[in-house]
N, C-alpha and C positions, 0 to 999 in steps of 0.2 A: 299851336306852338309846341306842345308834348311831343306829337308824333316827329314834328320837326328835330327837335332837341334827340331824341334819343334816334333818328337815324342819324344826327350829324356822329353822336356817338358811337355809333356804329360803324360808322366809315373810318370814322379816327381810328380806332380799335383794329380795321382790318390793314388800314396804311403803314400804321404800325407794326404789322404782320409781312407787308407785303417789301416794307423798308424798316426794318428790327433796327430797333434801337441796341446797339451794337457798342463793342468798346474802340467803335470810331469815336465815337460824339462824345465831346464833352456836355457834364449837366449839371445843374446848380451845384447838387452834394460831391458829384466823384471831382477828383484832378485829374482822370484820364483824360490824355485826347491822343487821338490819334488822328493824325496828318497827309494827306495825299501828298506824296513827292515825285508824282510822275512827271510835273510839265515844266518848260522851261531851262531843260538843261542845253548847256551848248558843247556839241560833237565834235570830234577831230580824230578821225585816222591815220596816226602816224605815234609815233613817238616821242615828242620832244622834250628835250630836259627840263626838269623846273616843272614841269606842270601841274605839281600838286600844290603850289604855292598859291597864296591868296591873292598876290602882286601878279600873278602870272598873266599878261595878255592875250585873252580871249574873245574879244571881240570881233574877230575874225570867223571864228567858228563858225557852225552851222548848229542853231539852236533845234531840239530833237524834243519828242515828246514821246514818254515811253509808254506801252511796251515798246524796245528798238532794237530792230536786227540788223548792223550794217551787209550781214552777209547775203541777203535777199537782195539786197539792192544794186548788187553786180550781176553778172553775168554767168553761166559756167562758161569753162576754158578747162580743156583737157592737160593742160599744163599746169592745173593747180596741183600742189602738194595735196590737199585734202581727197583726191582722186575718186575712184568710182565713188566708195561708200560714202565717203562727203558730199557728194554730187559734183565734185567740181567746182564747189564755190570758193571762196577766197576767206582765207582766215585776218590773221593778220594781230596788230595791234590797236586798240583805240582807247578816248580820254575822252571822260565825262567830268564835266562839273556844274553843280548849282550852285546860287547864291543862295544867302534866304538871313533875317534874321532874327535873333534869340529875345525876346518881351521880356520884360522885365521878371513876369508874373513865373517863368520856367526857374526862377532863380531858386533854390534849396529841395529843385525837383529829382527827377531820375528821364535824363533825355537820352533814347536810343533810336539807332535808324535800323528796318529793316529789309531786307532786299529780300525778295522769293526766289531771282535766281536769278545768276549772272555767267555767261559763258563766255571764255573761263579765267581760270586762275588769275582773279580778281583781288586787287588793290586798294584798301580802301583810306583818306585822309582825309582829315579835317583839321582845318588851317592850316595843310603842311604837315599836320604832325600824323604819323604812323597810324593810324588804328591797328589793322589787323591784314590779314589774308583771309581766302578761300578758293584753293583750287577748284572743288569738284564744281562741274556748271549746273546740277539738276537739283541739289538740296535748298532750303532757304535758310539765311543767317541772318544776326543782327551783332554789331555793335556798339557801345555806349560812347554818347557823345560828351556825357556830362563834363568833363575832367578841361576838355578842349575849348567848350564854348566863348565866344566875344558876345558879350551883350552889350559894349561901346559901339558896334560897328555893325560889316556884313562879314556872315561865316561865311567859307565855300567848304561845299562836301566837294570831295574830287575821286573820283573811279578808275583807274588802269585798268585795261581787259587784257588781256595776253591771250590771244589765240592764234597764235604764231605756226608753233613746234605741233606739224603737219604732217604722216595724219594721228588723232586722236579720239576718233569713232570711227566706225563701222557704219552710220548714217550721218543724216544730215543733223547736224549741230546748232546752226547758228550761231551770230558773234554778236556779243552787248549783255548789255542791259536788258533783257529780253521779255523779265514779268515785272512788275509791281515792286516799289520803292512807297515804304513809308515810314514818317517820324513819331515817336509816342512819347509821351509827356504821363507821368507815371507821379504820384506821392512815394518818397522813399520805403513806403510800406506798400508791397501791391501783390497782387495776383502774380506769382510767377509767370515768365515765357512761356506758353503751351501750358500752365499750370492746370489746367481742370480735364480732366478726367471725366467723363460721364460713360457708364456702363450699363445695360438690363441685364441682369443674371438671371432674372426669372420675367419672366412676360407671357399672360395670355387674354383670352378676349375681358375678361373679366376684372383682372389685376396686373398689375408690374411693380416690381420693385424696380427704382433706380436707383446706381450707385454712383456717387459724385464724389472725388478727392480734390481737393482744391490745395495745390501748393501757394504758399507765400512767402515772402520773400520781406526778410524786414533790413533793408540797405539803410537805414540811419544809425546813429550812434549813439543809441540807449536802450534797452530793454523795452518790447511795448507787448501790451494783450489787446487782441481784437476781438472782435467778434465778425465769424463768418457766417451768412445766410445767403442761403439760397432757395430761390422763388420759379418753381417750374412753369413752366407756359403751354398753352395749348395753340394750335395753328391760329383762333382768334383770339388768342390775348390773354384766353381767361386764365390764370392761379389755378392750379389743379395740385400743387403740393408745395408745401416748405417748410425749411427747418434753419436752424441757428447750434453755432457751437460755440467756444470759446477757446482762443489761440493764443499760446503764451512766448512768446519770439526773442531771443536772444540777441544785440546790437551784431547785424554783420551775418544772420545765421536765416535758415526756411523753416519755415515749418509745415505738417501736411494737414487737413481736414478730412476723418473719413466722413461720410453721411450717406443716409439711405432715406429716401420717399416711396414711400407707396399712394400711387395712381389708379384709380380707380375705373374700370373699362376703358382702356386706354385704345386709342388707334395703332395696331398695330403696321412699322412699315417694311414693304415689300415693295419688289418692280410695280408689282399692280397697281399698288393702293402708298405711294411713297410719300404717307404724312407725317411731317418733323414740328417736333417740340425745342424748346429754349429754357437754356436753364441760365439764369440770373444769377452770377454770385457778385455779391457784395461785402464789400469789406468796411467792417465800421467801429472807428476808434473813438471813445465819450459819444456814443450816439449819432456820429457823422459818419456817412457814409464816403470813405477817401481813396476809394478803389471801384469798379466796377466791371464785368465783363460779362459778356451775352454771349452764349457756347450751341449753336443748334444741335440737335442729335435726333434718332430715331430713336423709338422703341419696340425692340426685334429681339428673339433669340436666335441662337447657330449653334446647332451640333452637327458631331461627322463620324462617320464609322463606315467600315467597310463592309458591314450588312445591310446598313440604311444609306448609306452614302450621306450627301450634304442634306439639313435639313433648316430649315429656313421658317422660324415659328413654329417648329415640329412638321412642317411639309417637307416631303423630298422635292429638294428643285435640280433639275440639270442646267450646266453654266452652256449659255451657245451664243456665242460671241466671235473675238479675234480681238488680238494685238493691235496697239496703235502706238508709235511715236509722237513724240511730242509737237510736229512740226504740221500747221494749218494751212498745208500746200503753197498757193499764191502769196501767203502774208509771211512766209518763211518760220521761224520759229516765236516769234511775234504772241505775247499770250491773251490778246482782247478777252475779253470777260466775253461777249459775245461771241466768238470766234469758237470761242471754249463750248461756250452753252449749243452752239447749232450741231457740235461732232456729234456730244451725245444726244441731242434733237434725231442726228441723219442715223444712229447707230441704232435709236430706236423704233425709227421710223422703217428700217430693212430686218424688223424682230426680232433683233439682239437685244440680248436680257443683260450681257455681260461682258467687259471688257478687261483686258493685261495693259499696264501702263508697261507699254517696252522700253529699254529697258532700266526705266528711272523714275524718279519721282513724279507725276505730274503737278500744273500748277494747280494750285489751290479753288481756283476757278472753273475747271473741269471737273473737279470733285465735288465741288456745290453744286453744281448742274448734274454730275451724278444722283447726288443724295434728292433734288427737289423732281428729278423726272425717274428715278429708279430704275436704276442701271449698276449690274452688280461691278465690284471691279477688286480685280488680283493687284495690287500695289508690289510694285518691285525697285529696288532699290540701286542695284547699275550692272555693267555688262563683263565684270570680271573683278574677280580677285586679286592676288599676289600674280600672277601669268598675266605677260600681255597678249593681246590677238592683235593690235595694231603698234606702233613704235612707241609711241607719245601717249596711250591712251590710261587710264584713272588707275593700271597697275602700278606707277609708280609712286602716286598716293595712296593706295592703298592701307598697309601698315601704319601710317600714323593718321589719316582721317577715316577710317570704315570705322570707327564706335561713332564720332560727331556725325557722321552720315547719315549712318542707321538711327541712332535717335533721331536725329532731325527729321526724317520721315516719318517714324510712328509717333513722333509727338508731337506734330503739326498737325497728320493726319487720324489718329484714335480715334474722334469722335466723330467723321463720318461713318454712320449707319451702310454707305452703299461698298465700302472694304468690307468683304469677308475671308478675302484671305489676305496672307503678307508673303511675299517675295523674297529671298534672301541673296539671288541673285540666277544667271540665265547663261549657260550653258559655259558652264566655267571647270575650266581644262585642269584644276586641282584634282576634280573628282576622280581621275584616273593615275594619283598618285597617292600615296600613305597621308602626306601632311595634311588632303584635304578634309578630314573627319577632325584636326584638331580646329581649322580652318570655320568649318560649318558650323561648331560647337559652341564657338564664341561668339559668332552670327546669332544665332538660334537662341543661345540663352539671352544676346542681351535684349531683342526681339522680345521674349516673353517676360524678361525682368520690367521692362517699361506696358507691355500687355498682352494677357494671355489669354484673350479672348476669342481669337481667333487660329485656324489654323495656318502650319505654315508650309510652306512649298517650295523649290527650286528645279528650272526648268534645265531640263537633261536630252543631249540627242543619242548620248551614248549608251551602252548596255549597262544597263539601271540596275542589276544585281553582279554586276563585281564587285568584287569583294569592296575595292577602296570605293567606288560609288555607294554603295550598299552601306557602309561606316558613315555617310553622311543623311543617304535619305534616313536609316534607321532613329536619328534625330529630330527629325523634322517629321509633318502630318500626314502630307501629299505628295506624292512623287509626280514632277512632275514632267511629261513626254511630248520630246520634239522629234516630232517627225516618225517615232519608234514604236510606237502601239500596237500600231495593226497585226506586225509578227509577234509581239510580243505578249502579250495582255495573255495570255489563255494560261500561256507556258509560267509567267512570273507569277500570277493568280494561286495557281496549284503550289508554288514554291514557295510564296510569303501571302497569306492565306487576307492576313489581317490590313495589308497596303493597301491606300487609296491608293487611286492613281486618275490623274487629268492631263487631258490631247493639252499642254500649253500652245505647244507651234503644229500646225499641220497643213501637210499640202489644201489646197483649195478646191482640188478634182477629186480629193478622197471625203466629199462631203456625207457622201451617203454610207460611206460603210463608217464614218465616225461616229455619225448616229444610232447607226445598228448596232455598234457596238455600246453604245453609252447606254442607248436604250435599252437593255438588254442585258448589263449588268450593274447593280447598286453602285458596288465600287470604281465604276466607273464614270467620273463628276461630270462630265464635261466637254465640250470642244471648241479652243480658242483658236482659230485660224492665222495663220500666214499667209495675210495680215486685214484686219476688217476693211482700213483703207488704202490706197497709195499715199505715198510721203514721198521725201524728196532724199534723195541718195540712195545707198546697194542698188545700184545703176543699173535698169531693165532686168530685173532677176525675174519677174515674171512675166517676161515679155516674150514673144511668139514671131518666130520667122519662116520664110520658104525656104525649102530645102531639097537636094534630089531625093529621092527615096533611099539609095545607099548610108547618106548622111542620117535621115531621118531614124533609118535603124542605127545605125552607131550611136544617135545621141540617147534613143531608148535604153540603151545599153551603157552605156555612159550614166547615164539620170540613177540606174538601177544600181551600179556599181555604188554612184557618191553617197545614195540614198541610204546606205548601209552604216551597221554601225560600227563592223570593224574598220572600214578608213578615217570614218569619226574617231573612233578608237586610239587609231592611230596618231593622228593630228592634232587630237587633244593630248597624248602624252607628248606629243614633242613641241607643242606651246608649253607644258606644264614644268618641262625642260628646260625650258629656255630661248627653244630656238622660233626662228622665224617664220613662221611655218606660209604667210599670206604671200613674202617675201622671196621665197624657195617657191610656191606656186605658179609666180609673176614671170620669175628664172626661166620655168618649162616650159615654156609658150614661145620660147625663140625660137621652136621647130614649128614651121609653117600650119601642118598638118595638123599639130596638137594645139597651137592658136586658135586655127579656126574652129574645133571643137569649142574649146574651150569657150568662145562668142557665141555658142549655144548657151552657156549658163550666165556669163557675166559679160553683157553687151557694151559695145564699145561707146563714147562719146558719139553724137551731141545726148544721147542716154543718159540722163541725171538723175533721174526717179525711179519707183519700183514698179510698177505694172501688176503687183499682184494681191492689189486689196480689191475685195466683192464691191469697192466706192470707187471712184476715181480720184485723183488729185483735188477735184474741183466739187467733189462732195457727191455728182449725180451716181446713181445703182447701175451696176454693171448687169446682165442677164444671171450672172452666177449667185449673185444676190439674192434674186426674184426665186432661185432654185433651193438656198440654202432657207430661207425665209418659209417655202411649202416643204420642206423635210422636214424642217426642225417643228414647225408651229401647225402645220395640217392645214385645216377650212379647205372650204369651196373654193379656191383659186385655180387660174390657169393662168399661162405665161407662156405666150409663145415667142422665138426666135429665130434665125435664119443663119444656120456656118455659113462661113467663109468661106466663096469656092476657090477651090485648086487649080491654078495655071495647070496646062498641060505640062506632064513630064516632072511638074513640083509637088512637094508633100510641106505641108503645114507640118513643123517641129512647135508643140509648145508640152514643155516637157516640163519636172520641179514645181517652182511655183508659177507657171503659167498654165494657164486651162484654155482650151478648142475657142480660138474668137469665133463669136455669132454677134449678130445686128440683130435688134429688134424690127428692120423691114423688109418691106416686100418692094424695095426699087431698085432692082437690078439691069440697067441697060447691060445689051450685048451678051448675056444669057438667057434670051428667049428660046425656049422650047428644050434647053439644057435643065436634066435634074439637079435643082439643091435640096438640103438636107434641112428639113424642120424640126427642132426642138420643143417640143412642148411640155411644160413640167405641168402638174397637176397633184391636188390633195382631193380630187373627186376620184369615182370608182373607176372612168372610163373617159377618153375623150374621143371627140369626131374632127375629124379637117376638112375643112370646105374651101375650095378655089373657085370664087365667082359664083359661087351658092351652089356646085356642082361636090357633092359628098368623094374626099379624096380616100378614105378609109377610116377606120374606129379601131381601140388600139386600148385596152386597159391601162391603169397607171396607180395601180397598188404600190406596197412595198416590194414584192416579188422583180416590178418590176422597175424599181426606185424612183416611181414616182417622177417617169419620166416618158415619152412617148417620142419616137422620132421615125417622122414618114420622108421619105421621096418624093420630090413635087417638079414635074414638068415647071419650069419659069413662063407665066404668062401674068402681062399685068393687072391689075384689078385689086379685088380685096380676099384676101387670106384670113380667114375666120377659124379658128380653136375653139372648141363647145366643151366643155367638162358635163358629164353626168351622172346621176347618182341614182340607182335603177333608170329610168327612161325619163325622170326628170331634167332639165338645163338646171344648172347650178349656177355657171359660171361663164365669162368666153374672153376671146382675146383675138382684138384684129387689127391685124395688119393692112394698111391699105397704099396701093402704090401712090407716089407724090408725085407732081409736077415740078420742074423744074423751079427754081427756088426765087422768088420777086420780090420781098421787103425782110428785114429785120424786126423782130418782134423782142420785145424787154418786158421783166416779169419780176419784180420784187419781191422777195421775202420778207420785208418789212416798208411799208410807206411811211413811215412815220418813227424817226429818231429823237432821240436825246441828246440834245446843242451840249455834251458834254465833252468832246471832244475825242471822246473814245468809242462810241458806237456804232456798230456797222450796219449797211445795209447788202445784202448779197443778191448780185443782178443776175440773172441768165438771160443772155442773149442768142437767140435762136435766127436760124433762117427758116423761113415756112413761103409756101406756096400761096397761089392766089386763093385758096381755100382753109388758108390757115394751118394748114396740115405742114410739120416739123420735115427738112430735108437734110436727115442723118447724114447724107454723102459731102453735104457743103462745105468745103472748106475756104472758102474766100477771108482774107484779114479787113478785119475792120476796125473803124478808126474811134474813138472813145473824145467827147467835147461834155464838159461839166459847167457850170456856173451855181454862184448862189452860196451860201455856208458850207459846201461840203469839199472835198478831195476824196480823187481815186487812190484809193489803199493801194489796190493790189490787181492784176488781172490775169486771165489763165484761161487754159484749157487741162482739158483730161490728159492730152500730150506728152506723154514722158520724154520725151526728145524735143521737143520746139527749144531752141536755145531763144529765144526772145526774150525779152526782159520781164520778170514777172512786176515789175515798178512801172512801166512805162503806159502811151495810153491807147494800144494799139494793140490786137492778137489775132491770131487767124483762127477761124472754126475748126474743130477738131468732132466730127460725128453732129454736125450740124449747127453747133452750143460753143457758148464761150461763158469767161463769169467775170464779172467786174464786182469789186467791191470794194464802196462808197462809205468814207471815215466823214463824220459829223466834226464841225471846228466847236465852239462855244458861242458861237452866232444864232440866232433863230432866223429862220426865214424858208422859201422854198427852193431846194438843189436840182439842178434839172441836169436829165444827163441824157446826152443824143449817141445815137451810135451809127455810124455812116460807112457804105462799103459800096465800090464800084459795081453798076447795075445791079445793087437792092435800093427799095426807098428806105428811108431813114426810120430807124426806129428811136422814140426818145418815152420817157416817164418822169415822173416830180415825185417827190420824195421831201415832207413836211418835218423841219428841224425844229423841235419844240424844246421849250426851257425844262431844263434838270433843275430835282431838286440839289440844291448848294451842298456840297460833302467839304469838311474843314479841311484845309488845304494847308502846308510850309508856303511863308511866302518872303 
């Protein structure tokens, strides 16, 4: 019974680890609770008067359950205001309301709701009466309900979204309620909003100090002293440090706690080894405990300097990553905790160490999945200052929300461990004017007045040492470079000796000399790509077409001109100006000749997406992946692939952010005995190519030669074999083998087994494959999607940046053989079975096991 007893113990311990007792949960001593408010609201797209009222009739609606994006759930249409960069989708207006009501027991409490993010320019009422605003859609806010509350009856929270006044990004945005809603039940004395602070100032294998400030917050009407402690945690549970202080609070007034623990060989965290600790602060008035919150954090040092560059526990680490938007292709902007968790699952999984939240806040949910799988990330704050680059877009909030903004960012996000640096904003057209160094100034300090722990950056395309650029990086830690390095870095280096500098934005084809270049010098951090994935809007910007060969040179020429940073230069002072500059570009395209250029860089409709992440839309790795993954990271890898051949008389343009398409096979009818061109990347010394076991030639694949080899290959079918070797050793291989024409549909789960919580995903790939089970990239046949059981299709898609299909509906054509369904759990247990049917393949289907969640307290 011993043994028994102390592993139940143990399991409890790690449950608790693995589901933290959190300042969700109420427990005996705290008054906290905090409330899930995502389910049960009822939708309406339109406008109608009165609907913030309690009386108002909604029975009609369509009850929604968040996260909810109504903009995914249309169509594009090349007629939408929101246009390329939005993808075409539809804005609009919509109206949320819940019921739910107030227990007795909230009575003489502190009740507030908080929303993580709503887009946009969001309305918020209860019972009718006003609460507040918030334009910007990427921040998260709260306001207090207390004042408002019926505890005779039922309350409705009620939501306006205004996403009307089109356009207002530059990408895809989405419309709603898009992340997490919830209610918190607070004792008039509590922990303030984001109040805890957790910092290492010193950390190594040995020791750490941590430093913990806990703001509080005394909302009643008398004078009280607490007592604050805090009880550090280890990944199993155990107390590894604590301390207590005493707080003296004024009716009406906060007060801070500083404190420091020292930890004794602590796990230090990094990408490798990404182990996080919990700090417990409690708040206790006459020995009751009337407050509680659970804070995760790492413990990691960061320094930076332009001798040593970034240093990461005292390691130099280099960042090799890429940008991502906030939007989860098929699901639209939609922020599943799931959804969140698999980006950076797929980011890690192609050897990205490091990611840019482009160009906003991420949800909270991406950043925990940051911190538990280690994954470094640039947090950046939004896409413009005082200048607008589109009509409608956050310049004209600006001036009175950029301090609520930027706090709201670093004080949601500070105690993720996986930020190392902060953002101040991304290629903002001040820099090329005087005002913008008074501009950066108050950016920057208020950035470090809330934490100074980290360094700070702003992403630049233009020439980074004029003067008025130059008056803002000199503020700031890291300069940060779009697009602009590669002429740049050697010249600026000599000039401003002591500047970081990191690739924030970079083409995708200039992967190897970003490296050479990072590798090669200290102060050179990094290379974040444009863009690690596709997303949904700036409409085929990395997309690839046939061309004559005359065209083909014009657009080389064309690419090379834009690529610059005097038209950037240019473009940026005359947004900084005033003028319209997207506007005035749209104008010059009424001459024929200058259109169709111009459809080189920004493609036309049914084009809604970008084309130029190393992922697709639908998560799978592009070849360019598989190349960036052996430059940056080395080993024994090979990876071979096959260009795209050339029509007679056509030249392949993929210029900017598109790169040379290749297929990873070897099934080309109608080019037998025709040369294509094989790619083979490699981090061995040397590879060999083999067509039918018949040795095609051996070809080194050093850095010399970046780690690249590409032979000539007669088309015959059979199996194409890559060998990596290391003196006369095999290391590695990669083979290609021709397919057969394509016979059933095959489905392939990422997860068989859900949580009946109603918010859990499973992500399906559906494939067409041969009688040999072998995948036929060329398929594109639509098929048809049949579900039963506790679950619904979320969402479905392909890689496709042009399919105008519906990404809601149940139905998609293969795009490179594959398609993706993905299956949302109801609160039901049972088994979801999902079939997938297409004219001459057999059926493919899989079950997928909805099992009970544990219970999370819930508004109801």
């Amino acid at each position: 019974m011993k043994v028994q007893s102390r592993a139940l113990i143990v399991f409890i311990v790690l449950l608790g680890w693995l589901v933290p007792v959190s300042s969700n949960a109420a427990n005996a001593d705290s008054s906290r609770q905090e409330l899930a408010a995502d389910t049960g609201w009822k939708f309406l797209l339109g406008d109608p008067s009165g609907a913030e009222s309690p009386s108002f009739a909604d029975a009609s609606w369509r009850t929604v359950d968040l996260p909810h994006d109504w903009s995914i759930e249309s169509t594009p249409n090349k007629d939408n205001p929101s246009g390329s960069g939005g993808g075409y989708f539809p804005g609009g207006i919509g109206w949320y309301r819940k019921s739910f009501h107030a227990p007795a027991n909230w009575k003489g409490k502190r009740v507030s709701v908080e929303f993580d993010g709503v887009y946009r320019d969001a309305t918020v009422y209860l019972n009718g009466h006003k609460l507040g605003t918030h334009p910007y859609g990427y921040t998260a806010f709260t306001f207090e309900l207390t004042p408002e509350l019926d505890y005779s009856g039922v309350n409705v929270l009620a939501v306006r979204v205004d996403n009307s006044a089109q356009p207002n990004s530059r990408w895809y945005s989405g419309s709603g309620i898009y992340r997490h809603v919830r209610v918190v039940v607070t004792d008039p004395t509590h922990v303030a909003h984001w109040g805890v602070f957790v910092s290492t100032p010193e950390a190594t294998g040995a020791s750490a100090k941590v430093s913990i400030r806990t703001q509080v917050a005394n909302e009643s009407f008398r004078n009280v002293t607490v007592t604050v402690e805090t009880v550090l945690l280890d990944k199993m549970g155990n107390n590894v440090g604590s301390t207590h202080s005493k707080l003296s609070l004024e009716a009406g007034k906060e007060g801070e706690a500083a404190q420091e623990i020292t930890v004794a060989n602590p796990a230090l965290w990094s990408p490798e080894s990404p182990t996080l600790y919990r700090a417990v602060s409690m708040i206790r008035r006459n020995g009751h405990v009337i407050d509680q919150v659970t804070t995760p954090f790492g413990i990691r040092t960061l320094a930076w300097s332009a001798e040593k560059g970034l240093l990461l526990n005292g390691k130099s680490i280099k960042l090799t990553g890429g940008s991502v938007h906030h939007d989860n292709g098929p699901l639209g902007a939609a922020a599943f905790d799931r959804a969140e968790e698999r980006r950076v699952e797929l980011l890690k999984a192609a050897g990205m160490n490091a990611v840019r939240t482009a160009h906003n806040p991420p949800s909270s949910a991406f950043l925990d999945a940051c911190d538990r799988l280690g994954l470094l990330v640039l947090d950046e704050p939004f896409d413009v200052w005082e200048a607008h680059k589109v009509k409608f877009d956050y310049g004209s909030d600006f001036d009175e929300w950029w301090k609520k903004d930027i706090s709201s960012m670093v004080l949601r996000d500070r105690n993720h461990p996986s930020i190392v640096i902060w953002g101040i904003g991304n290629e903002i057209p001040e820099l090329e004017v005087d005002r913008g160094a008074a501009l950066g100034k108050q950016l920057a300090d208020q950035v470090r007045a809330l934490d100074n722990t980290r360094p700070l950056t702003l992403a630049f395309p233009g020439t980074t040492t004029k003067p008025t650029a130059q008056a803002v990086f000199s503020q700031l830690d890291i300069t940060g470079y779009n697009y602009n390095i590669l002429p740049t870095y050697q010249k600026d280096h000599e000039q401003l000796p002591t500047r970081m500098m990191l690739t924030t934005e970079s083409w995708p084809s200039k992967a190897f000399s970003l490296w050479q270049v990072s590798h090669d010098n200290p102060y050179v951090l990094g290379d974040l790509t444009w863009t690690a994935m596709d997303y949904l809007g700036e409409s085929g910007i990395g997309a690839w077409q046939y061309g004559t060969p005359q065209q083909a040179k014009m657009a080389e020429g064309m690419a090379e001109k834009m690529g610059g940073t005097a038209m950037i230069d240019q473009m940026f002072t005359g947004m900084a100006n005033g003028k319209d500059v997207m506007a005035d570009m749209a104008k010059n395209t009424s001459d024929p000749s200058a259109k169709a250029m111009m459809e080189f860089f920004f493609h036309p409709y049914p084009w809604h997406a970008s084309a130029c992440g190393d992922l697709d839309l639908t998560g799978f790795r592009k070849p360019q992946s598989y190349y960036r993954d052996i430059i940056w990271n080395g080993g024994d890898r090979v990876y071979a692939t096959v260009r795209l051949p050339e029509p007679e008389g056509k030249k392949i343009i993929a210029i900017m952010w598109a790169t040379y398409p290749t297929l990873p096979s070897w099934t080309w009818p109608g080019q037998e005995g025709k040369n294509l061109e094989v790619e083979v990347y490699s981090g061995a010394e040397k590879v060999q190519l083999f067509l039918n076991n018949k040795l095609i030639g051996e070809k080194p694949t050093g850095r010399n030669e970046k780690f690249k080899a590409v032979f000539s290959v007669p088309y015959a079918p059979g199996t194409l074999k890559a060998v990596g070797l290391r003196g006369d050793r095999v290391v590695a291989e990669s083979i290609l083998t021709t397919t057969g024409e394509a016979t059933k549909l095959r489905l392939m789960a990422e997860r068989k087994v859900l949580q009946a919580d109603g918010e859990d995903l499973s992500f399906v790939t559906v494939q067409a494959v041969d009688s040999n089970g072998r995948p036929d990239l060329h398929a594109d046949q639509e098929v048809r999607f049949e579900i039963s059981g506790p679950g619904t299709i979320a969402a479905v898609g392909n890689g496709d940046g042009q399919d105008p299909d519906s990404y809601h509906g149940d139905r998609r054509k293969l795009y490179h053989g594959r398609a993706l369904v993905v299956i949302r759990s109801s609160r039901q247990t049972g088994i979801i079975k999902l079939i997938a049917i297409s004219s001459g393949l057999s059926d493919g289907a899989l079950s997928i096991d909805a099992k009970a969640s544990r219970p999370q307290p819930e508004l109801q």
